[in-house]
C-alpha positions in Angstrom: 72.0 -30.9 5.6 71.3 -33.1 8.0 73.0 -31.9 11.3 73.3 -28.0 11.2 74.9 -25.6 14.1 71.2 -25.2 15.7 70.8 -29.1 16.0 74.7 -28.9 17.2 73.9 -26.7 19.9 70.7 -28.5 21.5 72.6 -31.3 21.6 75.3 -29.7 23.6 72.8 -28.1 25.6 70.9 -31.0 26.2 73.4 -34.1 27.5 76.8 -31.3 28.2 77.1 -28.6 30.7 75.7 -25.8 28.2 75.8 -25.4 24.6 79.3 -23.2 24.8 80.7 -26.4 26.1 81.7 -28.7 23.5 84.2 -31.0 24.9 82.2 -32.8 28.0 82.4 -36.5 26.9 78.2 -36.7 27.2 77.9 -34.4 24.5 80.7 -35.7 22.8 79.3 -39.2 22.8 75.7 -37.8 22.7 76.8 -36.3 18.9 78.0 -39.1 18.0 75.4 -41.3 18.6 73.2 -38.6 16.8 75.5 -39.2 13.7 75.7 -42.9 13.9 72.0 -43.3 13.8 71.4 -41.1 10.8 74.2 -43.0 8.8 72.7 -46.4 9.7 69.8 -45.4 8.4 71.1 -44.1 4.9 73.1 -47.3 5.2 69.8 -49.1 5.1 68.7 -47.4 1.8 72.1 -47.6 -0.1 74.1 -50.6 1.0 76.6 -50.3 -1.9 77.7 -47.1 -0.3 81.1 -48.6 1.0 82.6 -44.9 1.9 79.6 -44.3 4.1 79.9 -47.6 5.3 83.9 -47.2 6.2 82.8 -43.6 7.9 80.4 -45.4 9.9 82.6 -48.3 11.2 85.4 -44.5 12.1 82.5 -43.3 14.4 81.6 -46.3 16.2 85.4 -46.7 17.1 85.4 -42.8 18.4 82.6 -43.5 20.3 83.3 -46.6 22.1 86.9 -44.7 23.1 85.3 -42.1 24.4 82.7 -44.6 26.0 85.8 -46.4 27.8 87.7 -43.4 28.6 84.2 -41.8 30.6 84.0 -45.7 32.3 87.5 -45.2 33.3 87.2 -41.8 34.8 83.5 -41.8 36.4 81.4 -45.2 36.1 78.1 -43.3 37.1 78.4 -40.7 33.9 79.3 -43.7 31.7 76.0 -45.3 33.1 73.7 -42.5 32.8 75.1 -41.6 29.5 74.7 -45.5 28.1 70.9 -45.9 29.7 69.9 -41.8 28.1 71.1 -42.8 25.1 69.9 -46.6 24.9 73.6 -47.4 23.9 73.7 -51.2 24.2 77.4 -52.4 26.1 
């Protein structure tokens, strides 16, 4: 398995508050990312996986809404979040 509890929890710990805290929009966004990039890359090996594909294009939607609800709230998380994570916008 690609993303286990341990690799949960640095990522937590690493862009939230602390690795208890799994509802700051960095980490939330921060997961995601993680996610996005590991199914782009199986997308790149199987591109007649259509589920993966559809799971992929679900992500990318969560993402940029959490993306424009961090912009909304505080512009200087939203652009310390997009430059850390080499997020393109």
């Amino acid at each position: 398995m690609y993303l286990t509890s341990e690799k949960k929890a640095e990522i937590f710990a690493q862009y939230g508050k602390d690795a208890k805290n799994t509802g700051v929009a960095e980490s939330q966004i921060a997961l995601f990312t993680f996610r996005i990039n590991h199914l782009t890359e199986h997308l790149k090996k199987n591109h007649k996986d259509f589920g993966t594909e559809r799971a992929l294009t679900s992500l990318v939607g969560k993402r940029r809404k959490m993306l424009d609800y961090l912009k909304a709230r505080d512009i200087e998380r939203y652009r310390a979040i997009i430059k850390v994570l080499g997020i393109r916008k």
